[in-house]
N, C-alpha and C positions, 0 to 999 in steps of 0.2 A: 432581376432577370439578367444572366450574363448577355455581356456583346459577340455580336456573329466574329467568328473570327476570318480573315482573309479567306481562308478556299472555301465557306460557307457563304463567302457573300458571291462568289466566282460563280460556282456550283448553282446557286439561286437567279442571280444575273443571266447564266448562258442558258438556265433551263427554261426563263420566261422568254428569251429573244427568238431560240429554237422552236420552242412550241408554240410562240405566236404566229411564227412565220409558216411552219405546219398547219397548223388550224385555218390559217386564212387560206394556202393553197388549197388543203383538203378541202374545207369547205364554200369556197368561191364567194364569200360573203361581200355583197356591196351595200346593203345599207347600213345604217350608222349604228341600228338596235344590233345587227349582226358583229360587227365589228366590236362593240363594249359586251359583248359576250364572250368573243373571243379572248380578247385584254383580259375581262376580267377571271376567266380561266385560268390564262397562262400565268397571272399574277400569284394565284392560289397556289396552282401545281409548283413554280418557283416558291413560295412562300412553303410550302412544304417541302421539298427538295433542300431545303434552306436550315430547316430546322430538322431534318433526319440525317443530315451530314455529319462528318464525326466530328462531335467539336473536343476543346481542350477540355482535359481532367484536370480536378480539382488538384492542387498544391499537396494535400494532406493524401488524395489518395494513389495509391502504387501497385504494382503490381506483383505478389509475392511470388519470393524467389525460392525455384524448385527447392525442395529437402530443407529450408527453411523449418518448416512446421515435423516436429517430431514423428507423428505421424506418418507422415508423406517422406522422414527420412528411411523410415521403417522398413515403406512398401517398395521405396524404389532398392535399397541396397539390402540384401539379406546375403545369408549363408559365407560368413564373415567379411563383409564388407565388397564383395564383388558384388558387381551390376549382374539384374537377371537378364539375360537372352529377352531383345523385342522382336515380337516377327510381327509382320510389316505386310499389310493389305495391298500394296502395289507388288506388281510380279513385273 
């Protein structure tokens, strides 16, 4: 298993201190059963938070580069080499 890397540990950190600190306001809890329910909430939701953050990609893998792939040089340039016209869903 890889190691969290810094803004996953950041991300995971500030998401158990915030939601603990919520939960206990929300729920006004004073006894002690109260309270290791809360912790062990906030622990979870950080431990997920933690592990759904974006971590580092592997070494080997990249991200391919447009027109790269024959194919995709195909569809993006035709009718000798000019780009075709994008029209563009923002107005």
């Amino acid at each position: 298993m890889p190691r969290p890397n810094p803004a996953q540990l950041a991300y995971g950190s500030a998401t158990v201190i915030l939601s603990a600190l919520a939960m206990l306001l929300v729920s006004q809890a004073r006894s002690g059963a109260g309270i290791a329910v809360v912790a062990s909430a906030a622990l979870a939701l950080g431990l997920l938070v933690a592990v759904r953050a974006p971590g580092r990609r592997p070494s080997g893998a990249s991200r391919p580069v447009a027109g790269a792939v024959p194919a995709q040089r195909d569809a993006e340039t035709a009718d000798g080499g000019r780009r075709l016209a994008e029209t563009s869903s923002r107005r």
